[in-house]
C-alpha positions as CSV (number, residue, x, y, z in Angstrom):
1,X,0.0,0.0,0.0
2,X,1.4,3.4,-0.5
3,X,2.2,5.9,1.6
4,X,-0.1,8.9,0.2
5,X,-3.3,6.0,0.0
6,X,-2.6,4.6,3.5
7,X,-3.0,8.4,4.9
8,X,-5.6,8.6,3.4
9,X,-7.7,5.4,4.8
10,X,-6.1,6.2,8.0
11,X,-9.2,7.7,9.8
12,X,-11.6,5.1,7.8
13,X,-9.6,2.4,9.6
14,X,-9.7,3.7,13.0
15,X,-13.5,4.6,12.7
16,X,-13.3,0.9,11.8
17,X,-11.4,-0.2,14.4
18,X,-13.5,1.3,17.1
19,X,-16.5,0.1,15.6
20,X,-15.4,-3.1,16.2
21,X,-13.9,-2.2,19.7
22,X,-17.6,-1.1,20.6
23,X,-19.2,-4.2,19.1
24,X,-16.8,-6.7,21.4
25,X,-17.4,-4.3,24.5
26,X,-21.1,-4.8,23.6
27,X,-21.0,-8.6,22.5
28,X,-19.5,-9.3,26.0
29,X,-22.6,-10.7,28.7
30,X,-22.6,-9.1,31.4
31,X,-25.5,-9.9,34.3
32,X,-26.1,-6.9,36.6
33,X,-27.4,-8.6,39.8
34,X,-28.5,-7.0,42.9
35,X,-27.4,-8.9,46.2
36,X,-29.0,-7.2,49.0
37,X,-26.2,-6.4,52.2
38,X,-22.4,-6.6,51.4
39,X,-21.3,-9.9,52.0
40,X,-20.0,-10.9,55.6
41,X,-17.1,-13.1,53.6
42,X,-16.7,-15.2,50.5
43,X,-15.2,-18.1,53.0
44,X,-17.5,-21.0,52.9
45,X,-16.4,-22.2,56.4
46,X,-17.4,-19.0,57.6
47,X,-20.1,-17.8,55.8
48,X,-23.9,-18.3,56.8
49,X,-26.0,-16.2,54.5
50,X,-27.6,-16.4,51.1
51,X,-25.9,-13.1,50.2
52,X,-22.5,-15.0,50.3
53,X,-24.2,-18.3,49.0
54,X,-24.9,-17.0,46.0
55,X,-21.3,-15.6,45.4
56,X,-19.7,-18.7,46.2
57,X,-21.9,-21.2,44.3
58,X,-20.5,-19.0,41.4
59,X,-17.0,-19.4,42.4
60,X,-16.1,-22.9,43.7
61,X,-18.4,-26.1,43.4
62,X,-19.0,-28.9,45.4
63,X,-19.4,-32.8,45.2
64,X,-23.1,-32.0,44.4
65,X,-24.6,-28.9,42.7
66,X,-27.7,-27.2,42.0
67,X,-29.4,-28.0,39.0
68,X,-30.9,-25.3,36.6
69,X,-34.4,-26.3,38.2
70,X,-33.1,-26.6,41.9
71,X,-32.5,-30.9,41.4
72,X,-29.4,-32.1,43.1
73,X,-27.0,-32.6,40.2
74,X,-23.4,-33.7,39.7
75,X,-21.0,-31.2,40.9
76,X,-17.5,-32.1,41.2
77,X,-18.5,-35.7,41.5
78,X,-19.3,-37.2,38.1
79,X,-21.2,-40.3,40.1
80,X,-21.1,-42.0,43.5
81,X,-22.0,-45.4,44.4
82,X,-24.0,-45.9,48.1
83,X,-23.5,-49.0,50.2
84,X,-26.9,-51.1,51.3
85,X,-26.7,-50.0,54.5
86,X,-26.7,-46.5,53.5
87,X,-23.5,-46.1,55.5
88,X,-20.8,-45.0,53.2
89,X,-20.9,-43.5,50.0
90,X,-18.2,-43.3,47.3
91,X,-17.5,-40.3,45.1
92,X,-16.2,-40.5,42.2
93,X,-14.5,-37.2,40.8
94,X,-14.1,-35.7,37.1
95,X,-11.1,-34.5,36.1
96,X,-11.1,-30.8,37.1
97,X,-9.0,-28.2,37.5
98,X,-8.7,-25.1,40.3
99,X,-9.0,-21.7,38.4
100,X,-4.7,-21.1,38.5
101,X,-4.4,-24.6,36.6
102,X,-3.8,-27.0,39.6
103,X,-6.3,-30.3,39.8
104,X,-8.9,-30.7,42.2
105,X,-8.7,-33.7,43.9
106,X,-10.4,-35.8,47.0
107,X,-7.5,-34.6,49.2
108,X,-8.8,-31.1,48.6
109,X,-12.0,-32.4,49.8
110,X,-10.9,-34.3,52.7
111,X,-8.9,-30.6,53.6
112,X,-11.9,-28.3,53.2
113,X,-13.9,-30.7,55.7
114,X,-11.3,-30.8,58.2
115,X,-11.1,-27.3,57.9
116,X,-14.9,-26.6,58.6
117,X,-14.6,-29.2,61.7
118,X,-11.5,-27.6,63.2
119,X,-12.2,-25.7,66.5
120,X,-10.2,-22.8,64.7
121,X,-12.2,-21.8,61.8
122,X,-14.8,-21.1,64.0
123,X,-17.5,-22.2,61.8
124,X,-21.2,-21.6,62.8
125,X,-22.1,-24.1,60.2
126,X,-19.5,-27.0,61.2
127,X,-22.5,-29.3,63.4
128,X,-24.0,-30.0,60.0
129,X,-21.3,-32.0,59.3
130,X,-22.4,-34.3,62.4
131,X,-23.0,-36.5,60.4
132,X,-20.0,-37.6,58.5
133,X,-18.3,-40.3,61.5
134,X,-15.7,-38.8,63.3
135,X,-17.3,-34.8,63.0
136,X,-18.6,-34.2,65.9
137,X,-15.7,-35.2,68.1
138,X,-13.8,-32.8,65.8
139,X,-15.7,-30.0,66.2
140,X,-15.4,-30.4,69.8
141,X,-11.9,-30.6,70.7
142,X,-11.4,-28.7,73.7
143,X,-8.6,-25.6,72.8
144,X,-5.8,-26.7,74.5
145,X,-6.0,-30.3,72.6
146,X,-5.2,-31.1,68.5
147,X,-8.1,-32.2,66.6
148,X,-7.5,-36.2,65.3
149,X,-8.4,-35.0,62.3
150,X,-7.8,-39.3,61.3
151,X,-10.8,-40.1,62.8
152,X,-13.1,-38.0,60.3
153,X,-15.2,-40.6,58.0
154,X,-13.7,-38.7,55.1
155,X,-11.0,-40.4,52.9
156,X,-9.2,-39.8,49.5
157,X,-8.5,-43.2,48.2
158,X,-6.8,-41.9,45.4
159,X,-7.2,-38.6,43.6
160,X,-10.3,-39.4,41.8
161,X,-12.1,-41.0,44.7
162,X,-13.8,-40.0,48.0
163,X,-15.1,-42.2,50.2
164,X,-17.3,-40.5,53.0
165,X,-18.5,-42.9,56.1
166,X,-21.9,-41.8,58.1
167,X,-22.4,-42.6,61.5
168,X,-26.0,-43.1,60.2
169,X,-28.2,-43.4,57.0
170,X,-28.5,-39.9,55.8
171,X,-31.5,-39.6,53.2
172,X,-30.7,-36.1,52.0
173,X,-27.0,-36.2,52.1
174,X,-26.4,-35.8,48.2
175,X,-28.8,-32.6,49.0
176,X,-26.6,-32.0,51.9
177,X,-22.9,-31.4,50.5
178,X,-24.1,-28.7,47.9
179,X,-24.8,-26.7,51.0
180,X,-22.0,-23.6,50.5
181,X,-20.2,-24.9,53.7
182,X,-18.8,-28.1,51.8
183,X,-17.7,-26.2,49.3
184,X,-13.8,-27.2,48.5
185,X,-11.1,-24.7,48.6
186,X,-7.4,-24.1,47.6
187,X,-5.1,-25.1,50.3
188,X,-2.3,-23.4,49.2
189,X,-3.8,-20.4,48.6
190,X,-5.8,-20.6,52.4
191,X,-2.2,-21.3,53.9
192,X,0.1,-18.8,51.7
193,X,-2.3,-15.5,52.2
194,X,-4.4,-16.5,55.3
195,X,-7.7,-14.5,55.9
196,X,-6.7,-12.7,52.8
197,X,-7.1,-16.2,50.8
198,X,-10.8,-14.4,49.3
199,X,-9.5,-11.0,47.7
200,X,-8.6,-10.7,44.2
201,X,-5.9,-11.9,42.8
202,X,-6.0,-14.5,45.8
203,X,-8.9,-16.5,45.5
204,X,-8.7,-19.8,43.6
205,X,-11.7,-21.3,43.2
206,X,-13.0,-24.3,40.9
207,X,-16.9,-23.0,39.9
208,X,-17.6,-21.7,36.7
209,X,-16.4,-18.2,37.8
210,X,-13.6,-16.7,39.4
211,X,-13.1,-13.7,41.4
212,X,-12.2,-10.4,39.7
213,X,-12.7,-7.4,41.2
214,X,-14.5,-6.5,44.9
215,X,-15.1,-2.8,45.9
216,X,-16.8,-2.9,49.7
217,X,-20.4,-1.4,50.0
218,X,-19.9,-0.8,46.0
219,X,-20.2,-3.9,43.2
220,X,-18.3,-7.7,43.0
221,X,-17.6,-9.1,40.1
222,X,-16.8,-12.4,39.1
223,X,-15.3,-13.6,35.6
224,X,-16.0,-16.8,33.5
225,X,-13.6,-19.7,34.5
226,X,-11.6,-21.0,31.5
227,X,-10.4,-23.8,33.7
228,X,-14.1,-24.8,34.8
229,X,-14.5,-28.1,33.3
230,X,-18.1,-27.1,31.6
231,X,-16.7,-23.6,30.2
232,X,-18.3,-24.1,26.9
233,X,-21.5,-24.0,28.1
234,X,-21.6,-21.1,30.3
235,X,-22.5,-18.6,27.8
236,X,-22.1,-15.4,30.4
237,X,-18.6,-13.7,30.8
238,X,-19.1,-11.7,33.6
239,X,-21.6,-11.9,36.4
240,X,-21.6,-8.5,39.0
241,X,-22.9,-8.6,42.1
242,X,-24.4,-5.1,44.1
243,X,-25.0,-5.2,47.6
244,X,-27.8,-2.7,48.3
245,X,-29.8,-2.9,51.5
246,X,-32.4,-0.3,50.3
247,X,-34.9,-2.0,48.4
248,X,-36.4,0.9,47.3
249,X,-32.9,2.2,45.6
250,X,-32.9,-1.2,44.1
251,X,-35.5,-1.4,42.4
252,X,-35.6,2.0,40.8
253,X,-31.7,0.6,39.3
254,X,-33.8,-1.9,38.1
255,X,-36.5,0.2,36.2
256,X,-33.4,2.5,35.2
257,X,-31.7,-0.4,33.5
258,X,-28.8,-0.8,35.6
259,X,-29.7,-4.0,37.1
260,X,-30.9,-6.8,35.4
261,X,-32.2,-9.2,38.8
262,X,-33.3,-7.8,41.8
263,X,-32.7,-9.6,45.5
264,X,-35.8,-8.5,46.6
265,X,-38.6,-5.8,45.9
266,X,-40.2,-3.2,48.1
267,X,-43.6,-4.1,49.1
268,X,-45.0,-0.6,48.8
269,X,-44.7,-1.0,44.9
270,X,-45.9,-4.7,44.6
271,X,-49.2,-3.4,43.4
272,X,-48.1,-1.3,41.0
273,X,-45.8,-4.6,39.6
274,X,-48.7,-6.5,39.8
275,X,-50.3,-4.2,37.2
276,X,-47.6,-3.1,35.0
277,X,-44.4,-5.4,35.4
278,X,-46.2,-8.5,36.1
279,X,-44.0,-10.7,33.3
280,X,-40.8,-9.8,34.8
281,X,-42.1,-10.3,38.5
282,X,-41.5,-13.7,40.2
283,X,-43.6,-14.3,43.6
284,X,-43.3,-17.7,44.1
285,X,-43.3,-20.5,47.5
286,X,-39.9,-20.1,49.0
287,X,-38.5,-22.7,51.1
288,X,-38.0,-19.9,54.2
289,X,-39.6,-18.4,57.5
290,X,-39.5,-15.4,58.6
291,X,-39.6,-14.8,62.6
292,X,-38.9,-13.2,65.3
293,X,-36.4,-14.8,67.4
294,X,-36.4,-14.6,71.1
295,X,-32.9,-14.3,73.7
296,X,-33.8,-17.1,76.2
297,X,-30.7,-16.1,78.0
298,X,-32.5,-12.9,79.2
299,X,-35.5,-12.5,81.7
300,X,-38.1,-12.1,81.7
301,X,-38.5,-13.6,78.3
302,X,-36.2,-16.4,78.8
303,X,-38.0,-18.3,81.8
304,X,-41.4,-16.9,81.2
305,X,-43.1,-19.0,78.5
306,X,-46.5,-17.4,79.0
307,X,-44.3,-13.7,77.7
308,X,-43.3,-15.7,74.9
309,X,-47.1,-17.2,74.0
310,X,-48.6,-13.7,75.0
311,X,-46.1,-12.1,72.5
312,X,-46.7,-14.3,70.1
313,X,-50.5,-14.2,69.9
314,X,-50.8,-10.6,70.0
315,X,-49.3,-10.5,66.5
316,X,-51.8,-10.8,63.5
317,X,-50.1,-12.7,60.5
318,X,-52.8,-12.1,58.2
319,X,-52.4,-8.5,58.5
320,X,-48.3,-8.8,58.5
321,X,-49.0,-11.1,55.0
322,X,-51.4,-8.9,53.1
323,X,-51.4,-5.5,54.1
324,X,-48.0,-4.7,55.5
325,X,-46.0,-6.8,52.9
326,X,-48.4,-6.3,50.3
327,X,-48.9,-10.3,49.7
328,X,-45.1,-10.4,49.2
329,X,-45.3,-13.4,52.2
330,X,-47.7,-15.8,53.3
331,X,-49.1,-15.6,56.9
332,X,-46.4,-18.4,58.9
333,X,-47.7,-21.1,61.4
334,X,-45.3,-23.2,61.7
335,X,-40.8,-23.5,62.0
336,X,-40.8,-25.9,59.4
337,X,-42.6,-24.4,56.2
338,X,-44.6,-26.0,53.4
339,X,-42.5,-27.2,51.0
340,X,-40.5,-30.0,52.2
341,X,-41.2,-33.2,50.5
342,X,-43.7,-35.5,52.4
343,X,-43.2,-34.0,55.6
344,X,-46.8,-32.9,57.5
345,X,-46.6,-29.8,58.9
346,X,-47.6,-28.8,62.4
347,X,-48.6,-25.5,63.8
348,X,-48.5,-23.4,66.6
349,X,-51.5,-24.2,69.2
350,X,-53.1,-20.9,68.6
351,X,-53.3,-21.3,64.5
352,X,-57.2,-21.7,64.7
353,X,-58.0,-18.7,66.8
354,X,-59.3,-15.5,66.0
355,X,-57.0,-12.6,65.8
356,X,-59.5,-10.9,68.8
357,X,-59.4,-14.2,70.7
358,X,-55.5,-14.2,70.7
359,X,-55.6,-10.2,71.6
360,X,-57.8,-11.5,74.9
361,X,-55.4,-14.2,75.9
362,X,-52.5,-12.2,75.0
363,X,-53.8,-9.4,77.7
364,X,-54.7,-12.3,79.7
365,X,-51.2,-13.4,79.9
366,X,-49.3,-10.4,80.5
367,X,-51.5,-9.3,83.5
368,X,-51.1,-13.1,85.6
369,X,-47.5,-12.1,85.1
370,X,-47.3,-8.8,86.2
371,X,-47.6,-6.4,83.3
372,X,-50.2,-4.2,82.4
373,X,-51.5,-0.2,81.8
374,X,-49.8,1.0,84.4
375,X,-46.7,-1.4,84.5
376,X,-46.1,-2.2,80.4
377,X,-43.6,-4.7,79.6
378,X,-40.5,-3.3,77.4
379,X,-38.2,-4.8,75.2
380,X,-36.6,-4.0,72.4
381,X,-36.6,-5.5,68.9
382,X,-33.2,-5.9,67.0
383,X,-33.7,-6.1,62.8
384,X,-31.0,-5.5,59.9
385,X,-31.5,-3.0,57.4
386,X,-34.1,-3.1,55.3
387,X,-37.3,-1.5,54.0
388,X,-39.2,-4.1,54.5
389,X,-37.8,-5.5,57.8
390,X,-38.6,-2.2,59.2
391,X,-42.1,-1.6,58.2
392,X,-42.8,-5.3,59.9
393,X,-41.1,-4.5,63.2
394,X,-43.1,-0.7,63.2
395,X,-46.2,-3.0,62.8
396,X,-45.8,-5.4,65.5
397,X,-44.7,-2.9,67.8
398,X,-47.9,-1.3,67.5
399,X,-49.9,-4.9,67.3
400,X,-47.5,-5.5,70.9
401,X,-48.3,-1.6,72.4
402,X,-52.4,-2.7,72.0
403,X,-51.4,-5.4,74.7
404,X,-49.6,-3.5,76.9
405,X,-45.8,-4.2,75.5
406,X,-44.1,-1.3,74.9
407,X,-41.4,-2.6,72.1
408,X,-38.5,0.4,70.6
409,X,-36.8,-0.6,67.9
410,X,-32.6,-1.0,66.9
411,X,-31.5,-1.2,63.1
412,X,-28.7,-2.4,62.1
413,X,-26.4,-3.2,59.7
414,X,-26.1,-6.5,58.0
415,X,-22.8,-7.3,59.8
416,X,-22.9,-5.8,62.5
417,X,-26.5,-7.1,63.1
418,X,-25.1,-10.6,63.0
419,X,-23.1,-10.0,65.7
420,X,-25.2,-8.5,68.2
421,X,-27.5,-11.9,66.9
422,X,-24.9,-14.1,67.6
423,X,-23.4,-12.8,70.9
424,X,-26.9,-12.8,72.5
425,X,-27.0,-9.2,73.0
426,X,-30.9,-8.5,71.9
427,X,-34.1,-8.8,73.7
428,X,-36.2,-10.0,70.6
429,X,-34.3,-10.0,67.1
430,X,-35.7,-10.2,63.5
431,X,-34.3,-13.4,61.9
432,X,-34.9,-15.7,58.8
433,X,-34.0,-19.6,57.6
434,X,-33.6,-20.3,54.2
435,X,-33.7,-24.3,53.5
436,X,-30.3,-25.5,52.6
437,X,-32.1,-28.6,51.4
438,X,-35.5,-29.8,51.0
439,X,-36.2,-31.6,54.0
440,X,-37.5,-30.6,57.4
441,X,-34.1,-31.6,59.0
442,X,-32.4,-28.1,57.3
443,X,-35.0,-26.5,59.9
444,X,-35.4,-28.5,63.3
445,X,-31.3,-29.3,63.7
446,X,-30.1,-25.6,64.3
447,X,-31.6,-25.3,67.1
448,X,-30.3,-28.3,68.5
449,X,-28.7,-27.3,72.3
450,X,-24.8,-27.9,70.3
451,X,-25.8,-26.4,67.5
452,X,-23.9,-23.5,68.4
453,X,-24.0,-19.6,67.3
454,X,-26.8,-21.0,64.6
455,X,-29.0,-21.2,67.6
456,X,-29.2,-17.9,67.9
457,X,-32.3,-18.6,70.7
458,X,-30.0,-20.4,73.3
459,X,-32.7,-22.8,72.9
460,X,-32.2,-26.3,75.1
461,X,-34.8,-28.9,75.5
462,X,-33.2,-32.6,76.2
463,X,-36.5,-34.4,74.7
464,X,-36.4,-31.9,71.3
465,X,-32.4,-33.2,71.1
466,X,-33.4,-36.8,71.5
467,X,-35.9,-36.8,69.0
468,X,-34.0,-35.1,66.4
469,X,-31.3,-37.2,67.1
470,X,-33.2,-40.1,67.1
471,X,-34.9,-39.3,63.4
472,X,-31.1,-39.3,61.8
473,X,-31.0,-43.2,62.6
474,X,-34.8,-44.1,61.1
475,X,-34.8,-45.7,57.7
476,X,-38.3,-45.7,57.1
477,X,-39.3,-42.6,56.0
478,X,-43.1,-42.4,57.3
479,X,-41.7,-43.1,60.7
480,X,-38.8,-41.0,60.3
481,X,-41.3,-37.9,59.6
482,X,-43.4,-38.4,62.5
483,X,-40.8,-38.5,64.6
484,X,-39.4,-35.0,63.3
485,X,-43.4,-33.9,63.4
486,X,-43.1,-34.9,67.3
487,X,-40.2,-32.9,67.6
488,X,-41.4,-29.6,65.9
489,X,-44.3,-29.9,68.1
490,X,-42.5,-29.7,71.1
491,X,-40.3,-26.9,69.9
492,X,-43.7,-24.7,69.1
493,X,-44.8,-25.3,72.4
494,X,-41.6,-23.6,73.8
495,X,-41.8,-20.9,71.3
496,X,-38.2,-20.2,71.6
497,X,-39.2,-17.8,68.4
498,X,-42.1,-16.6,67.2
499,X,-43.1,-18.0,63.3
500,X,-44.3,-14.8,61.2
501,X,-44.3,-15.6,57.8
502,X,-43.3,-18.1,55.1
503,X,-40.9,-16.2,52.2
504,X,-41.8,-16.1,48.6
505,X,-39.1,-15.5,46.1
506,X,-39.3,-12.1,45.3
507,X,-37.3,-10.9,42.4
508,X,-37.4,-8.7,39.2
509,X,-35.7,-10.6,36.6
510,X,-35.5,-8.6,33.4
511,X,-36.5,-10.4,29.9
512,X,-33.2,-10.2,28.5
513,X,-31.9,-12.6,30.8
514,X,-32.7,-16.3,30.2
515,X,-32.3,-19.5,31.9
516,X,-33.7,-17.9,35.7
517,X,-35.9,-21.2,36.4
518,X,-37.9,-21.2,39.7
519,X,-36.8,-23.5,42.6
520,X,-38.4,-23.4,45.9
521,X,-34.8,-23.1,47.3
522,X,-34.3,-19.7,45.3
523,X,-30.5,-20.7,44.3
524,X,-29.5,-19.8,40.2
525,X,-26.7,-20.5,38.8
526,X,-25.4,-17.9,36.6
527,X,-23.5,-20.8,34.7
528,X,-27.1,-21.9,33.4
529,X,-28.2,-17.9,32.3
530,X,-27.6,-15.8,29.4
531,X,-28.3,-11.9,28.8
532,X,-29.3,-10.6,25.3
């Protein structure tokens, strides 16, 4: 080409070249997510939210995943054969790679559960490991003594093979080790950087993302996984996460086009969703309760069951359900909600009353133990940031003042909420469980008496333990449910917490982006979506 030509073409190819600059910047899929609070950590020993679930099922993956639908589905595991007495199960792994090129193998398994047993990760999750044979003798080593981390039922036969012995027949366990906490991680990256193993250009992970970029308060983002052994498939590049605890701010990014999924909506503009962005509005059974949990460590509430029932009754659901929320839950009777297999629920005693009925008793209750007009009973009620969290507490503090309980109320946020939960240091505290699998166990074992922080209640009734227990060695499954029925029953009885709602998922999830399937446990993989 000659000189005087080439000048002249000069502008016509770079007009050209930043034509196709902008085309690749556009043909790159992005999903804009919103992700409610900023996420306490991205460690799966140490995390205990959904917020932080639904990062890390993005960035590592476990023996067992989530299918598109919610099914249990391979994960790391390709297949696993199951003795016949249900004992011990064999996994057998794919070859798979960690995102900086080293293989995954069983030893990495056998590590991350030791890890999530050992007294110094300080896991609230590790007792649902209980039980794998040798876990709970783990998890309980006293400080001064080394964990025998030999006896845990977990053992890499060779790289490709995992072999996991039960102290009993666990029906759900498949369902069980998707659960974030057995998610595998990169021991040489744990034990070279430390705590700072989950920052950028630290994490190694082996999900169909890796970790990219993380700006506090501000966005996440997370990158496609050349290395993940089903890269072909997962057609978006980039997924990024926003933590915003103001629903209301979150959904006008929506309607601006900024996000593309919402974590939740505000109820004061469910109506007006309902009428003009029904298609793109998913309000569906959610395996969750909301509730109000109560400190059993702190009188009066703690020894005075009839504070707890009065409390309890004075608060109508119905109202909470439809007008409050705006339909967005369903009014909640029970711990265990609908939606776990062929378990039967069973309610609190008061379920059939009417609302004025309960307001009588409620009254009733609080004057045979003491409180009344002239002596109301306070207490204070501890919930995380949120929209909606705080028009439910303003409502049952009035629904409390009509029956003499005089209730203030203490925001906080996300984190920092957790730890005023978790050290016990709150009168009566909003809380929530989301099913980690479908099956009333996810429910009735937290609140186990060595169930640790996740029994945020203090909660300890030796007959509740037994019977739990007891369920873990029943093989026939009609039996096994009645027994966990018997168990929930007694739990209610104690109201340890108060049951307010049951959760429905409720997101925006824009038409551009395919492959969001409903599941009652509300998990999607971004390896299954695509954004156009």
């Amino acid at each position: 080409m000659k000189e005087a030509l080439r000048k002249l073409m000069l502008p016509a190819m770079a007009a050209a070249g930043l034509m196709a600059g902008a085309f690749n910047a556009q043909a790159e899929s992005v999903l804009h997510r919103g992700n409610g609070a900023e996420p306490e950590t991205l460690d799966p020993a140490k995390s205990t939210g959904v917020i932080e679930s639904n990062i890390q099922y993005e960035l590592l993956e476990g023996l067992t995943t989530y299918a598109e639908d919610g099914a249990v589905a391979p994960g790391v595991a390709k297949s696993w054969d199951v003795s016949d007495d249900g004992l011990t199960y064999t996994f057998h792994l794919r070859d798979e790679k960690w995102s900086n090129g080293d293989p995954v193998t069983a030893a990495d398994f056998v590590y991350s559960f030791q890890r999530l047993l050992d007294p110094k990760t300080a896991s609230d999750y590790a007792p649902i490991a209980d039980v794998i044979v040798g876990a709970e003798g783990i998890r309980k080593t006293a400080p001064d003594k080394t964990p025998d981390f030999g006896t845990l039922g977990a053992k890499a036969s060779d790289d490709h093979t995992l072999v996991v012995t039960l102290n009993k027949p666990t029906p759900y366990l498949l369902s069980l080790f998707r659960h974030s906490s057995f998610l595998p991680v990169h021991k040489a990256s744990v034990e070279k950087f430390g705590a700072d193993w989950t920052k950028p250009g630290n994490f190694v992970g082996n999900g169909a993302f890796t970790l990219a970029e993380w700006t506090p308060q501000s966005s996440l983002t997370v990158v496609k996984n050349p290395n993940f052994y089903d890269a072909a498939n997962v057609k978006l590049d980039k997924i990024i996460y926003y933590p915003t605890e103001d629903i209301g701010e979150e959904f006008k990014r929506y309607r601006a086009g900024e996000l593309d999924i919402t974590y939740e909506v505000p109820s004061d503009q469910i109506k007006f969703i309902e009428s003009k962005l029904k298609d793109e509005y998913e309000a569906k059974p959610y395996l969750g309760t909301y509730y109000y949990v109560i400190n059993l460590t702190r009188e009066p509430l703690g020894k005075q069951k009839s504070i707890r029932e009065a409390l309890a009754l004075a608060i109508d659901r119905d109202t909470l359900a439809d007008k409050v929320t705006q339909g967005s839950f369903l009014p909640g009777w029970s711990w265990v909600p609908p939606g776990t297999g062929e378990y039967q629920n069973t309610y609190v005693s008061f379920k059939d009353m009417k609302q004025a009925d309960r307001v009588k008793k409620a009254k009733e209750l609080l004057k045979e133990a003491g409180y009344g007009p002239d002596k109301p009973l306070k207490l204070e009620i501890l919930y995380n940031t949120s929209e909606n969290h705080k028009k439910i507490a303003i409502a049952v503090q009035s629904m409390w003042k009509k029956v003499g309980v005089e209730a203030t109320l203490n925001n906080q946020e996300w984190q920092v909420y957790l730890d005023t939960r978790d050290n016990k240091a709150y009168d009566v505290a909003r809380a929530a469980w989301i099913g980690d699998y479908a099956d009333p166990m996810t429910f009735l074992d937290i609140f186990l008496s060595d169930a640790g922080v996740r029994n945020d209640a203090g909660y300890n009734n030796p007959k509740y333990d037994e019977l739990v227990k007891k369920s873990a060695g029943i093989s026939d499954p009609k039996e096994r449910m009645q027994v966990l029925q018997d168990a929930e029953k007694i739990f209610l009885d104690d109201l340890p917490l108060i049951p307010l709602l049951y959760y429905k998922t409720k997101h925006m999830v824009s038409k551009k982006v395919h492959g969001w399937t409903y599941n009652n446990l509300d998990f999607h993989l971004g390896r299954y979506m695509s954004v156009n």
